[in-house]
NUVEX-869046 format. One line per 3 residues: number of its first residue (from 1); their letters; for each residue x, y, z of C-alpha. Coordinates in steps of 0.02 Angstrom, whole numbers, plus 32768, in hexadecimal, padded with zeros to 4 digits. Example, Ala and Ser with C-alpha at 12.3 -4.5 7.8 and 13.67 -1.06 7.14 Angstrom:
BEGIN
1	AS	8267/7F1F/8186  82AC/7FCB/8165 $
END
This chain:
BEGIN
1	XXX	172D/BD5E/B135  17C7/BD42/B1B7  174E/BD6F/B24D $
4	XXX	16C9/BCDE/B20C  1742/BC61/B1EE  1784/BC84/B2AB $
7	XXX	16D2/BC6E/B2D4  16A7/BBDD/B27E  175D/BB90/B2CC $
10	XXX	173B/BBB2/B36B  1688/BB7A/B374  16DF/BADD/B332 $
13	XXX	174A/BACB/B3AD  16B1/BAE9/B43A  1646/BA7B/B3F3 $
16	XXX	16C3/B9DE/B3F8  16FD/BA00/B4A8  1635/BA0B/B4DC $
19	XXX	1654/BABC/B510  15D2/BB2A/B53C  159C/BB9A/B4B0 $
22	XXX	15A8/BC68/B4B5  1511/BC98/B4F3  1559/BC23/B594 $
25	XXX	15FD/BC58/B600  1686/BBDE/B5A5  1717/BC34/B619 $
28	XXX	16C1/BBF3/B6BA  16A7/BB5A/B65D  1765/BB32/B622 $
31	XXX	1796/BB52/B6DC  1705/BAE8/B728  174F/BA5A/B6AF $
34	XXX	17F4/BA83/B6EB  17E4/BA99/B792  177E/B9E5/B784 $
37	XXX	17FB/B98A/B723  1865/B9B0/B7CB  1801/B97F/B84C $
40	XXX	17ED/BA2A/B861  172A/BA26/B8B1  171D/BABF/B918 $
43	XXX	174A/BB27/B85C  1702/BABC/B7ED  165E/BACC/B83C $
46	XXX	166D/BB92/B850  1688/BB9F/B78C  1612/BB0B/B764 $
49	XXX	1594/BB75/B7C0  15B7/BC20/B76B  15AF/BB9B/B6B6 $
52	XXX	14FB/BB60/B6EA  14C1/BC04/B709  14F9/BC4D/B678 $
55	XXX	148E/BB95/B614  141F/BB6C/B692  13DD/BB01/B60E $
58	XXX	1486/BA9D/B5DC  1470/BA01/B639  1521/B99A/B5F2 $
61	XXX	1568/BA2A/B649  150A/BA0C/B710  1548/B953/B6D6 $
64	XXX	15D4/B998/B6D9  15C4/B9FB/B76C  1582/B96C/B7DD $
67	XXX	161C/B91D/B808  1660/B9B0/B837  15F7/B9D5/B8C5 $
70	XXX	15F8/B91F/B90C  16B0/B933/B92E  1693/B9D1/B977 $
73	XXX	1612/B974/B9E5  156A/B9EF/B999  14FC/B976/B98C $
76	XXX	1468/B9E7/B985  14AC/BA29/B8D9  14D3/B980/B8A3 $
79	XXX	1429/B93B/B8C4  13E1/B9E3/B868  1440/B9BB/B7C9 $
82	XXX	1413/B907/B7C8  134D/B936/B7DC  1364/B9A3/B746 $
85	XXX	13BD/B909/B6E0  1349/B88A/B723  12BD/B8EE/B6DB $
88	XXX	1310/B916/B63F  1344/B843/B63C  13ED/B869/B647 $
91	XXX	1407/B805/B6D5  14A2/B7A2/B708  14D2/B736/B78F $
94	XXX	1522/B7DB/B7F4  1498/B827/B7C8  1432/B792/B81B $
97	XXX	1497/B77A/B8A9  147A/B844/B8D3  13B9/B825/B8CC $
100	XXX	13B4/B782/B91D  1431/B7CC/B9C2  13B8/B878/B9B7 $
103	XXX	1316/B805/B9CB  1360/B79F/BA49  1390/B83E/BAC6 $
106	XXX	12E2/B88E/BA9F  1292/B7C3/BACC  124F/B7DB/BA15 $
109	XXX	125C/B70E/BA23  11E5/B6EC/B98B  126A/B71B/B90A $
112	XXX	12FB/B6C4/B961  1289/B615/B97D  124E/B60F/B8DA $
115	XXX	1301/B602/B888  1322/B555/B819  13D4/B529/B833 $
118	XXX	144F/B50C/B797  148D/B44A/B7A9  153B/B41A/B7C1 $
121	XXX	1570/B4CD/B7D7  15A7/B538/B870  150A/B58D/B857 $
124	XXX	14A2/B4F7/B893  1513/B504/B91F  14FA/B5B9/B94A $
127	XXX	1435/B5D0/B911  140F/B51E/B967  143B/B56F/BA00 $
130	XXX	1401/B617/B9F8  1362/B5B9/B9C7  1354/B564/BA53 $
133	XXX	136F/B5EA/BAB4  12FA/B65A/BA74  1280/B5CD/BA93 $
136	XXX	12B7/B5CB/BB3D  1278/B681/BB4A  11E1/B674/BB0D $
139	XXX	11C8/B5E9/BB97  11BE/B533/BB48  1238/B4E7/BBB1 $
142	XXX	121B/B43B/BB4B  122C/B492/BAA1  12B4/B4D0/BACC $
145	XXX	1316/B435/BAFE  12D0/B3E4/BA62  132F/B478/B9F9 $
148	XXX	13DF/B45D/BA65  13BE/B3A7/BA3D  13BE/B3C4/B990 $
151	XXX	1460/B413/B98C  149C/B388/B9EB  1478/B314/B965 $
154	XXX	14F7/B348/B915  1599/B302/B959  1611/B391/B94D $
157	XXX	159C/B3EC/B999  155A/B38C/BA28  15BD/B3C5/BABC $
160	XXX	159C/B47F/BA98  14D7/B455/BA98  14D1/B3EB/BB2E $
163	XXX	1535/B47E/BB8C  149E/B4EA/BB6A  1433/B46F/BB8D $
166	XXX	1474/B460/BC36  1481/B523/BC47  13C2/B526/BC20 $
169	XXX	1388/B4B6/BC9E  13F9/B516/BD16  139C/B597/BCF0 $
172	XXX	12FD/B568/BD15  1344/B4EC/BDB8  135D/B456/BD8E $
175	XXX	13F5/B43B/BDC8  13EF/B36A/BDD2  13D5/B36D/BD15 $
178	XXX	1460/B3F3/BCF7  14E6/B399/BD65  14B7/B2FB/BD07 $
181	XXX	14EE/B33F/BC62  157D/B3B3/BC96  15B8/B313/BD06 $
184	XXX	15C7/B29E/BC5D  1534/B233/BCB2  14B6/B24C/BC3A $
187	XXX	150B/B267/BB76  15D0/B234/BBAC  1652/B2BD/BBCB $
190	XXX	1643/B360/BB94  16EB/B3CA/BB55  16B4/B467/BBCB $
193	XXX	172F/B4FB/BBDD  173D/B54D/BC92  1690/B5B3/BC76 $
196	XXX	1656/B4F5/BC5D  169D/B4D8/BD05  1679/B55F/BD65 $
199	XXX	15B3/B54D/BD1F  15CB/B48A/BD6C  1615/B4AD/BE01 $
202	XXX	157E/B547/BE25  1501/B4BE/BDF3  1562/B43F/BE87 $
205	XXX	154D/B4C1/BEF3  149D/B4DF/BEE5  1484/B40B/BEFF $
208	XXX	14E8/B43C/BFA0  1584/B3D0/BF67  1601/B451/BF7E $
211	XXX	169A/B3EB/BFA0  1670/B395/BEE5  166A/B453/BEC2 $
214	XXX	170F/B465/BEFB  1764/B3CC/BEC4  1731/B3F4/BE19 $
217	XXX	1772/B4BE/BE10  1810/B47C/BE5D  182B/B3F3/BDD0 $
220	XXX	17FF/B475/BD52  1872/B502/BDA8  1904/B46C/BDAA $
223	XXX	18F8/B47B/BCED  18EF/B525/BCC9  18C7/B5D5/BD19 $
226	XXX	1823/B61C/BD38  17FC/B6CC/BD9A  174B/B688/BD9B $
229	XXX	1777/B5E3/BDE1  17CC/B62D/BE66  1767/B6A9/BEA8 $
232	XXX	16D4/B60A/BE98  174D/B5A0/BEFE  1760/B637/BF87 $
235	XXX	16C3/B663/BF93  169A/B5A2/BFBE  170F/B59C/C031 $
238	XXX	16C4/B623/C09D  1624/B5E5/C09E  15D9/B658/C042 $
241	XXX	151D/B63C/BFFA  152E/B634/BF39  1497/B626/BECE $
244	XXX	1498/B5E9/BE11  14CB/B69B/BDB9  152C/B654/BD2B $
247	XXX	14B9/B686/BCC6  1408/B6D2/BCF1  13AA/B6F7/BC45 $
250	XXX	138A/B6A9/BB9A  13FA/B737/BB62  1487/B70C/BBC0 $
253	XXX	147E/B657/BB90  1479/B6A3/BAD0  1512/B716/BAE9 $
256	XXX	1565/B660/BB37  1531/B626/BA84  1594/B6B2/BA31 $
259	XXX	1614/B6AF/BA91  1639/B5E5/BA6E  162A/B623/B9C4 $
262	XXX	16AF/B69B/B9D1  1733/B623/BA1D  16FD/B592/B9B3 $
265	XXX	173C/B600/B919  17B9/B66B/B955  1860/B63C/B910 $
268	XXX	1810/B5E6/B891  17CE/B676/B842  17DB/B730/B82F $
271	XXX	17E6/B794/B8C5  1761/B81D/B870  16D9/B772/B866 $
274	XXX	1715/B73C/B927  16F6/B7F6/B955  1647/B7F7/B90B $
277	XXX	15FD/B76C/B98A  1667/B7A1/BA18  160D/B860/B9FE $
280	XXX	1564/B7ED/B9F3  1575/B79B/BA8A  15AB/B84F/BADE $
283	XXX	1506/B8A2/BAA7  149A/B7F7/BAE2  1505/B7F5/BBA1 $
286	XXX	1560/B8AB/BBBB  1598/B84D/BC49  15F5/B7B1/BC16 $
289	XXX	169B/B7DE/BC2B  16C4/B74D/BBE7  16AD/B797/BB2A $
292	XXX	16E6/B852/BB6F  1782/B7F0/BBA2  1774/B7A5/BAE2 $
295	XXX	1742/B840/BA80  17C4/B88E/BAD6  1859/B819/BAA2 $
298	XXX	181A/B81C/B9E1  181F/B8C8/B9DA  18D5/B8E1/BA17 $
301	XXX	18FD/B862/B990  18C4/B8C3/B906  191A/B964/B958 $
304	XXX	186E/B9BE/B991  18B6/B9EA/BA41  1824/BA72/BA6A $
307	XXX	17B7/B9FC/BA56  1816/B96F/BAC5  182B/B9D6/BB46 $
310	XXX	1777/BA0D/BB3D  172C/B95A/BB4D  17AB/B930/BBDA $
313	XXX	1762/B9BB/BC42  16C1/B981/BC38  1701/B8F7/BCAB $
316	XXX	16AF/B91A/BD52  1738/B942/BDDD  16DF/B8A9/BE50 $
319	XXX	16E0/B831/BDC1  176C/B7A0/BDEF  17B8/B7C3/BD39 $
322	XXX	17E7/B88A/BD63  1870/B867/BD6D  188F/B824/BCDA $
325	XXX	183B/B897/BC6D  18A6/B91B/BCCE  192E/B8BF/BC93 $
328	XXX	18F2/B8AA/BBE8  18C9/B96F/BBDB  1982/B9A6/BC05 $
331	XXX	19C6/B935/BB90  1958/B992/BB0B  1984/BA3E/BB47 $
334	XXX	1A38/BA18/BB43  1A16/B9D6/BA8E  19C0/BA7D/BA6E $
337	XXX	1A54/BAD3/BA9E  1A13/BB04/BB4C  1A94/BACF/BB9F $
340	XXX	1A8A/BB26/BC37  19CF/BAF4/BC56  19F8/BA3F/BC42 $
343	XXX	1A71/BA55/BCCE  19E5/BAAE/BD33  1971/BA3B/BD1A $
346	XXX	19D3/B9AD/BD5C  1A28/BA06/BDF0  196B/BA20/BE29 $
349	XXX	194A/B969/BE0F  19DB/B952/BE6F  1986/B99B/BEFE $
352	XXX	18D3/B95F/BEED  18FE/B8B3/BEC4  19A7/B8AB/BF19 $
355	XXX	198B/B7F3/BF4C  198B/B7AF/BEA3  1A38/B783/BE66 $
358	XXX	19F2/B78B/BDBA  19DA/B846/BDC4  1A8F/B85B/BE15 $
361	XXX	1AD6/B7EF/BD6B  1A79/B867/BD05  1AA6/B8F9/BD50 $
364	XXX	1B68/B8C1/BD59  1B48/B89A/BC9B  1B0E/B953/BC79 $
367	XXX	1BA2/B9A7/BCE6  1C13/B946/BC79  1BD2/B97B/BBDF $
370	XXX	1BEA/BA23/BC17  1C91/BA15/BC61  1C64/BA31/BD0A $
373	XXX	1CE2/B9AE/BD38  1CE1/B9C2/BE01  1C45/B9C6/BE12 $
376	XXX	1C17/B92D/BDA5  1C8A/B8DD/BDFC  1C2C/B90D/BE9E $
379	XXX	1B79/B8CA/BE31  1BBE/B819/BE21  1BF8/B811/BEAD $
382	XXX	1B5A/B82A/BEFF  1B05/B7A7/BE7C  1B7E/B723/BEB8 $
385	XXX	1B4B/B754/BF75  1A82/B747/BF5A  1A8E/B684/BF0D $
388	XXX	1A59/B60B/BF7A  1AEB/B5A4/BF3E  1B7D/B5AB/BECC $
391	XXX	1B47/B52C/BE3D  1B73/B50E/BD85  1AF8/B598/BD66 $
394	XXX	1B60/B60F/BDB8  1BFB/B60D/BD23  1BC0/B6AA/BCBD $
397	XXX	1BC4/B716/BD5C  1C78/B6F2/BD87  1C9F/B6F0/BCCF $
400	XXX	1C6D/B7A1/BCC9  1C9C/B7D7/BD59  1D44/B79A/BD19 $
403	XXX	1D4B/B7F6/BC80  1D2A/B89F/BCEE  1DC1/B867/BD56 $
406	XXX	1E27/B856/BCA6  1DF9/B8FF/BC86  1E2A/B94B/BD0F $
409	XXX	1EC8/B8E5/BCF7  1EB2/B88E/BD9A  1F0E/B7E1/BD6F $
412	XXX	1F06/B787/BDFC  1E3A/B79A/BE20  1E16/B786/BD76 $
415	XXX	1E71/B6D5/BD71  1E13/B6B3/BE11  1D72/B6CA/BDBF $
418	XXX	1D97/B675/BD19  1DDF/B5DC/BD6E  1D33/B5E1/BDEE $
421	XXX	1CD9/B5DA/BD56  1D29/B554/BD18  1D1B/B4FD/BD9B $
424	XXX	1C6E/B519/BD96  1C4A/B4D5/BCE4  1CDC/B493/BCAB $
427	XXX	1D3B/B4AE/BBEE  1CB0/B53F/BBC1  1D09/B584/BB2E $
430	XXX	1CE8/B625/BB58  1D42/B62A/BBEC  1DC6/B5AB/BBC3 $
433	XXX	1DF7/B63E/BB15  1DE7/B6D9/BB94  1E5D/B693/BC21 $
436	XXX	1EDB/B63E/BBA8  1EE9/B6E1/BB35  1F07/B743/BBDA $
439	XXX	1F88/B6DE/BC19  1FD1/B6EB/BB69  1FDD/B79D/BB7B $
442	XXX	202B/B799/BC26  20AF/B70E/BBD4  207F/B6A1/BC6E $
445	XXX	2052/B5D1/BC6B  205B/B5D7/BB9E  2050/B52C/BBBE $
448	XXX	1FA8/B51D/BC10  1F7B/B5A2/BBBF  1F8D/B549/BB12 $
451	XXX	1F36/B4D0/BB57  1EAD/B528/BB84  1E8B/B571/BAD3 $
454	XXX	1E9B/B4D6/BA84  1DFF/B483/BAFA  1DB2/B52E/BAB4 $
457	XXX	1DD1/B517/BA0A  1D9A/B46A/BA10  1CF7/B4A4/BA5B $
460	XXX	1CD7/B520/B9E3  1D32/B520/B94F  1CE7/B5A5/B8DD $
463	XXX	1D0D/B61D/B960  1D79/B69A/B91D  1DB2/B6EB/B9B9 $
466	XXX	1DCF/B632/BA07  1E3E/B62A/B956  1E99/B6BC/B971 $
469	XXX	1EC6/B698/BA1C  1F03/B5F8/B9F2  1F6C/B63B/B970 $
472	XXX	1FA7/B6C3/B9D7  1FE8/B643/BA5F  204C/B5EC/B9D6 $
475	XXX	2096/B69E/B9C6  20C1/B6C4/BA79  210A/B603/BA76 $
478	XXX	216B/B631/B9E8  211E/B5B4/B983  2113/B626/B8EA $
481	XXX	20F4/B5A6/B86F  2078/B55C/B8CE  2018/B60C/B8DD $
484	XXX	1FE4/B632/B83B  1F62/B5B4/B817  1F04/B5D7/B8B6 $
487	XXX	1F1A/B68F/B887  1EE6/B693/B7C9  1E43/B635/B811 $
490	XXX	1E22/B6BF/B895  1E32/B73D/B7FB  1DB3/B6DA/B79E $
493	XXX	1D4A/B6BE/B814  1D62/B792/B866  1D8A/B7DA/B7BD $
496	XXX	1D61/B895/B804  1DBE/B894/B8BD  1E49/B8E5/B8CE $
499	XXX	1EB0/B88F/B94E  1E95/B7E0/B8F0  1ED2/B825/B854 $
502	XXX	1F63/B897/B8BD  1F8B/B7DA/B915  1F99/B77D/B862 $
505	XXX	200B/B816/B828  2074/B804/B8B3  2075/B72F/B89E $
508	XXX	2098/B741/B7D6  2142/B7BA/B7FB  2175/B747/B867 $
511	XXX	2182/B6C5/B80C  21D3/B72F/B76F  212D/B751/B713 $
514	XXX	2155/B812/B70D  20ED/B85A/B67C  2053/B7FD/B6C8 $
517	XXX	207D/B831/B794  2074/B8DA/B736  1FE2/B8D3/B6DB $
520	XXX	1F84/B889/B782  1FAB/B917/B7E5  1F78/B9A0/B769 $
523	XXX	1EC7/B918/B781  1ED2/B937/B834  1EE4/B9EF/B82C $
526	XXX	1E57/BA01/B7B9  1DDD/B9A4/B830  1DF2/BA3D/B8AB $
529	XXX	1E40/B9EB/B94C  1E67/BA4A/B9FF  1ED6/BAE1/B9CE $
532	XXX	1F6C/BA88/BA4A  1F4D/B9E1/B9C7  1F61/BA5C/B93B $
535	XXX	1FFB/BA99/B958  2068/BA0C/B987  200E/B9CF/B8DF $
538	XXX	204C/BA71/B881  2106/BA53/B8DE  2106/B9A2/B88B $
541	XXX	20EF/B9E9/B7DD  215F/BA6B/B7E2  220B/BA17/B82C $
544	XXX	21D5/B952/B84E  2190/B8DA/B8C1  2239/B8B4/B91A $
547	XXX	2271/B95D/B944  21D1/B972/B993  21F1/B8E9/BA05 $
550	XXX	2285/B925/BA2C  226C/B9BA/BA62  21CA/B96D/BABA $
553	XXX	2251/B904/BB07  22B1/B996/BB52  221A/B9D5/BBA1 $
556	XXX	21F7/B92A/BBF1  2139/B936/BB88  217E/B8B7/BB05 $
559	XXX	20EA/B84B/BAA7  216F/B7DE/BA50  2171/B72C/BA77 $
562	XX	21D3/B6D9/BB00  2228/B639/BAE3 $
END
């Protein structure tokens, strides 16, 4: 009677979590869920596909399963489990968007132009324009603009459909009519992002107006940066003959559709849903780095590393952006705890691409993170020697390169480079906390130094390390009293650090609040901080913070305040 009841409990249980039943594999299942409810794709799929063969006929289950193998980019899986929903009418829109992508790479362009588009919904958005595209392949030009028109009737939508309208009739040459729209001529301006550009200025060129072509990559690099750009612009400039390659198929100008898609809704909603057009647009354009660059970045967010660094090598090594997506691929193998292949990766990059100060920044950035301190050193260094010139842009490098300095307690060059990058981009809080704490802790120009921190805290005052400094300045001042506000807000705001909480100890005995200055420091201690941290810490509890200085005194290494 026991067994039954267990039985009967646990078929129960199965039943309201939609598990598979015995005769299927429920252990492979639990981890497929498991490893999905992660982000987990490369598992979940592996157990979702020992689950489906153990009930090939269980289709919630391949529903299930489907978004699984998008993220891990399997599209030929996905696209078999949504034929076997479809036919069971199970479908969904995933399930839809799988079928309509598959039919657009094999030109299947019946299914894909025959779509009705839900109003007022991004999915008029995205099926308008895969519609019109399909239309495109099957070869009705004019049907085809009719369909991108549609969209466009719809005003939120309008500048997306007359970008693929002009992309179409690049396509097929008619450059006049393209330039018209991408110009604002013919519908008004366009909001285009640098792929927007770089399709206008390839369209210029082709209407042999390749100074326009240049004028307008130059006003669009003034803005913001763009490997593509700049590789356009060079290639310009040394007369080289470029033909229209922006895009060169009704697939490509699809992928462009789910690719829009992707940025129009990432941030807005969850990264799984942005992943799912970005892996759409992949299978459509293998290609368009563009999305690999994409699919790339949304999997590091959601801590799939081996799958990051997978679509970042997928990046061809001639493409403008490799370096980038080298860049992009250490910074997910040093996430992955692969530390010494980030650094590998980068030191090569180094080499290859050794003209691009970028690379040098990143490289410098890595070395640091390691504690290579010389040689990061040497990294920025070289950054700062590849620009051009020494603009506001330039700030981070110095910054950086002035925290290394810090490290390797090299005062005077690490002053040098904070005050260069202030001078740079003046009162960046960053930089303004950084230098002011450090000439705290050298008891030099409290003065400035206070007010330094207080331009920082002004700048950003929820910054609990900006807090603490400032707090910690009233200490060195001796302006005890004055200390413990800024402190207690540091705590709030860094509940967990140890030196905050060892700084508000220190602040509290001072000013005769012994029971507390105690209870902070047993805080401190219990946050784990450097073992040299600890034991002053453990001195301070056991005989007091003023013998300490003291006998810190004697040695010359005192951290009291000076008047």
């Amino acid at each position: 009677m026991a067994q039954k009841t267990k039985l009967a409990t646990l078929l129960a249980v199965c039943a309201a979590m939609s598990l598979p039943t015995f005769a299927q594999d429920a252990g492979s299942y639990l981890a497929a869920r498991q490893a999905a409810m992660q982000s987990d794709y490369d598992v979940a799929a592996r157990y979702y596909n020992k689950a489906i063969a153990s009930g090939p006929q269980n289709l919630s289950l391949q529903a299930e399963a489907i978004m699984a193998y998008i993220g891990r980019g399997d599209i030929d899986a996905a696209e078999r489990v949504a034929k076997r929903l479809e036919a069971a009418e199970m479908s969904n829109q995933v399930t839809d968007l799988v079928l309509n992508t598959t039919a657009l790479k094999d030109e299947d362009y019946d299914r894909v132009a025959n779509l009705r588009p839900i109003e007022d919904s991004l999915a008029q958005l995205l099926d308008g324009l895969l519609k019109g595209w399909a239309i495109f392949g099957q070869g009705k030009m004019s049907d085809a603009l009719a369909a991108f028109a549609e969209v466009a009737a719809t005003e939120d939508f309008a500048s997306f459909a007359y970008y693929h309208e002009a992309l179409a009739l690049s396509l097929v040459g008619d450059f006049e009519a393209a330039d018209a729209i991408l110009s604002g001529t013919k519908y008004g301006p366009l909001t285009v992002s640098p792929r927007g550009i770089e399709t206008h200025a390839q369209v210029l060129i082709q209407l042999e107006r390749r100074d326009d072509a240049l004028a307008l990559i130059q006003a669009s690099l003034d803005q913001r940066f763009s490997a593509e750009l700049l590789d356009l612009q060079d290639r310009i400039n040394s007369g080289e003959d470029i033909a229209f390659d922006f895009i060169t198929s009704p697939q490509d100008g699809a992928a462009e559709v789910l690719y829009n898609m992707a940025l129009i809704v990432n941030g807005r909603a969850a990264v799984e849903t942005v992943l799912i057009y970005a892996r759409m647009a992949q299978h459509l354009a293998p290609g368009h780095v563009a999305t690999l660059l994409l699919t790339a970045e949304l999997l590091e967010e959601i801590k799939q590393y081996d799958l990051a660094t997978e679509a970042y090598s997928k990046v061809p090594l001639d493409h403008p952006s490799f370096f980038l997506a080298e860049m992009g691929r250490a910074d997910a193998l040093f996430a992955d705890d692969h530390e010494e292949a980030a650094v590998e990766v980068l030191t090569a990059l180094s080499k290859s691409h050794g003209d691009i100060a970028m690379v040098h920044a990143a490289h410098g950035d890595m070395l640091s993170r390691v504690r290579r301190d010389d040689e990061a050193v040497a990294a920025y260094t070289r950054s700062i020697e590849q620009r051009a010139t020494i603009d506001r842009s330039a700030w981070p490098i110095f910054y950086a390169r002035g925290i290394v300095h810090e490290r390797q307690k090299n005062m005077t060059s690490m002053e040098e480079d904070f005050r260069k990058a202030l001078e740079l981009s003046p009162d960046q809080p960053d930089v303004l906390n950084y230098l002011g704490y450090a000439l705290v802790e050298q008891q030099i120009k409290l003065d400035e130094a206070l007010g330094m921190i207080e331009t920082a805290v002004a700048e950003r005052p929820n910054s609990g390390y900006i807090a603490d400094s400032l707090g910690w300045v009233y200490y060195r001042l001796g302006r005890f009293e004055d200390a413990v506000e800024p402190m207690e807000k540091a705590v709030s705001l860094l509940p967990v650090d140890p030196i905050v909480n060892d700084h508000l100890g220190d602040v509290y005995y001072m000013v005769g609040r012994y029971r507390e200055a105690e209870f902070q420091w047993k805080r401190a201690l219990s946050f784990d901080p450097e073992e040299a941290e600890a034991e002053r810490i453990r001195k301070k509890l056991q005989v007091g913070l003023e013998e300490v200085l003291a006998k810190e005194a004697a040695l010359g290494t005192t951290e009291t305040a000076k008047e």
